[in-house]
DOVEXVEX-913375 format. One line per 3 residues: number of its first residue (from 1); their letters; for each residue x, y, z of N, C-alpha, C. Coordinates in Angstrom, 1 decimal. Example, Ala and Ser with C-alpha at 12.3 -4.5 7.8 and 13.67 -1.06 7.14 Angstrom:
2
1> AS> 13.2/-5.7/7.8/12.3/-4.5/7.8/13.2/-3.3/7.8  12.8/-2.2/7.1/13.7/-1.1/7.1/12.9/0.0/7.9
end
This chain:
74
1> XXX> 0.9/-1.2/0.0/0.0/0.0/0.0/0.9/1.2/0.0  0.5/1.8/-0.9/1.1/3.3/-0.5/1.1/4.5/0.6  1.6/4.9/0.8/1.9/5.3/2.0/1.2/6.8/1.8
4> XXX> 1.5/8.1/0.5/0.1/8.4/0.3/-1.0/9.2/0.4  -1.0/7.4/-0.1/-3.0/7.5/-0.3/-3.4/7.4/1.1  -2.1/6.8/2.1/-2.6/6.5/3.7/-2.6/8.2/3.7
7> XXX> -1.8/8.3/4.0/-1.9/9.8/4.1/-2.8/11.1/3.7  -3.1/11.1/2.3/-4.3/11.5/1.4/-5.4/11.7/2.6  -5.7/10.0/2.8/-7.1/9.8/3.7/-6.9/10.0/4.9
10> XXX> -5.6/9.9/5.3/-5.8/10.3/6.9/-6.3/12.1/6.9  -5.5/12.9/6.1/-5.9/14.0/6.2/-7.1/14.6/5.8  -7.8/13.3/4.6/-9.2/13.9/4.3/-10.2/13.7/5.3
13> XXX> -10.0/12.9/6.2/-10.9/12.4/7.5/-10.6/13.1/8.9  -9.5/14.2/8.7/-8.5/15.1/9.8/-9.8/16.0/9.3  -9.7/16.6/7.9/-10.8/17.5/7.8/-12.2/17.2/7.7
16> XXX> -12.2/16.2/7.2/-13.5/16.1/7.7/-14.1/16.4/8.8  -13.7/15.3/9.9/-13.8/15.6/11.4/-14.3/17.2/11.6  -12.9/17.9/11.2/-13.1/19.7/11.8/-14.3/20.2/11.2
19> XXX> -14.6/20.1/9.7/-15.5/20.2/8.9/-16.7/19.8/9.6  -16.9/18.5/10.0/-18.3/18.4/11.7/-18.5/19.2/12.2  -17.1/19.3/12.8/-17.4/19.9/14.2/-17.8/21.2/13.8
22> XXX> -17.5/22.3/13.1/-17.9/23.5/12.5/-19.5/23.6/12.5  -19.9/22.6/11.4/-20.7/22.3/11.1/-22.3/22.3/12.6  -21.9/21.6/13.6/-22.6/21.6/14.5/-22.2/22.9/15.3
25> XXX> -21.2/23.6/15.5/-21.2/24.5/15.7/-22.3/25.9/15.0  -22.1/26.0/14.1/-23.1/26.7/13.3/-24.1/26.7/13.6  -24.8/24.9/13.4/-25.8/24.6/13.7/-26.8/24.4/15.0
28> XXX> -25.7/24.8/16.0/-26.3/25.2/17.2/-26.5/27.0/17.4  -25.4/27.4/17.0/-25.6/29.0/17.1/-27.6/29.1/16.0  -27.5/28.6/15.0/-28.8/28.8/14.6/-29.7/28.6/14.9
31> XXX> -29.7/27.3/15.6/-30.9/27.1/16.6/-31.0/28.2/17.9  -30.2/28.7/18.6/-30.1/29.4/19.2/-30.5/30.8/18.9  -30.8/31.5/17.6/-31.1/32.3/17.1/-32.0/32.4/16.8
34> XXX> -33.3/30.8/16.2/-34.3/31.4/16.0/-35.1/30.8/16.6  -35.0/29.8/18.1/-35.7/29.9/19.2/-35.8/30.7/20.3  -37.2/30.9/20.5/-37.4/32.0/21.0/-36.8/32.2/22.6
37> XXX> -36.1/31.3/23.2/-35.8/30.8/24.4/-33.8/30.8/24.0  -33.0/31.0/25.5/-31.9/30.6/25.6/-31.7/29.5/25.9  -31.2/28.9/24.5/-31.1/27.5/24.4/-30.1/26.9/25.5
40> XXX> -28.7/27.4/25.6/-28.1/27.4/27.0/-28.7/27.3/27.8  -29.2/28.6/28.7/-29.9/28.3/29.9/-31.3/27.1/29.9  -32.3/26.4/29.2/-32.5/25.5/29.2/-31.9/23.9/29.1
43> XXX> -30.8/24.0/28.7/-29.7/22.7/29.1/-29.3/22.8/30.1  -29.0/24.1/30.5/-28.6/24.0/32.3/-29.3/24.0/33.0  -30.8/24.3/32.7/-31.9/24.2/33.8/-32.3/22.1/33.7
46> XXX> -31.9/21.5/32.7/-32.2/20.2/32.8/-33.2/19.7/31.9  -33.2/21.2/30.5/-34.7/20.1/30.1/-34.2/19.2/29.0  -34.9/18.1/29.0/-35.0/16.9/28.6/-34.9/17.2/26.8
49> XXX> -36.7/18.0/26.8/-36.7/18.0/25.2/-35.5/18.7/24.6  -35.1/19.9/25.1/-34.0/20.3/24.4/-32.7/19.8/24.2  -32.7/19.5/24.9/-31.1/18.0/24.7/-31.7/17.3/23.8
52> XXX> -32.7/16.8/23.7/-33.1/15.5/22.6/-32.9/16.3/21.2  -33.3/17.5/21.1/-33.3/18.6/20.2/-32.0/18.7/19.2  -31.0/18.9/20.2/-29.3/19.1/20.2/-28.6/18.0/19.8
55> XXX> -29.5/17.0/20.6/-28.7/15.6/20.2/-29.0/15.1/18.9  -30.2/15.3/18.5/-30.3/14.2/17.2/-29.8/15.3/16.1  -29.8/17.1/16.4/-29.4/17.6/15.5/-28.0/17.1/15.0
58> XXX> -26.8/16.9/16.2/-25.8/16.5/16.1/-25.6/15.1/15.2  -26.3/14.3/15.8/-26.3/13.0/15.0/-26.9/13.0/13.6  -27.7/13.7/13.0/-28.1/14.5/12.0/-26.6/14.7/11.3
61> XXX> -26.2/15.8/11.8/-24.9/16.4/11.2/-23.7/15.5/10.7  -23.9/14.5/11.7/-22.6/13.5/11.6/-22.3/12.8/11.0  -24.1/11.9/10.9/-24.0/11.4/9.5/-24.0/11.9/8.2
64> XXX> -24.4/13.1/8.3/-24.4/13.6/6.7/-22.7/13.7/6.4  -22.3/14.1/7.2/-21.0/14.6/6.9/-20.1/13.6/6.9  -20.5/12.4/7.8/-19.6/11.4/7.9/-19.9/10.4/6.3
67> XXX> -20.7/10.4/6.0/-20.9/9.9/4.7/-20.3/10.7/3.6  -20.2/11.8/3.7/-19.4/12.5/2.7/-17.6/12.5/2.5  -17.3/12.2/3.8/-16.0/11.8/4.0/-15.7/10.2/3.8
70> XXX> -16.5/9.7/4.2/-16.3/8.2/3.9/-16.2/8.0/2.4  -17.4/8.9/1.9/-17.3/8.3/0.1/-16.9/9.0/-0.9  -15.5/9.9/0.1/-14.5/10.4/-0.8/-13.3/10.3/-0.3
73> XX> -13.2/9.2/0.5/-11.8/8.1/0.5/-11.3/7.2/-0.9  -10.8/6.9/-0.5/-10.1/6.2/-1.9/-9.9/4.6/-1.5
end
């Protein structure tokens, strides 16, 4: 194996990764924007629905993204 194409893909999945994380970064500041509530202070008060909110957005995000890096590996 070439050493690379190891390479190539390690760094296309280095960005990818950051590329996520951005990605749900964003995607939280937006939600936060156009609910009418502080999305923060609701996580810290403990509510339930809004973590479920945050969480499947994230899982949302991950796979999209993570399929996009996966199927532009080599």
């Amino acid at each position: 194996m070439e050493i690379a194409i190891v390479v190539s893909n390690f760094t296309y999945a280095i960005l990818g990764a950051l590329l996520t994380i951005l990605f749900m970064v964003f995607g939280y500041k937006i939600l936060d924007w156009i609910t009418p509530f502080d999305t923060s202070k609701q996580l810290g008060e403990g509510n339930i629905a809004i973590g479920m909110v945050i969480g499947s957005m994230f899982v949302g995000l991950g796979i999209a993204v993570g399929l996009v890096v996966g199927l532009g590996l080599y």
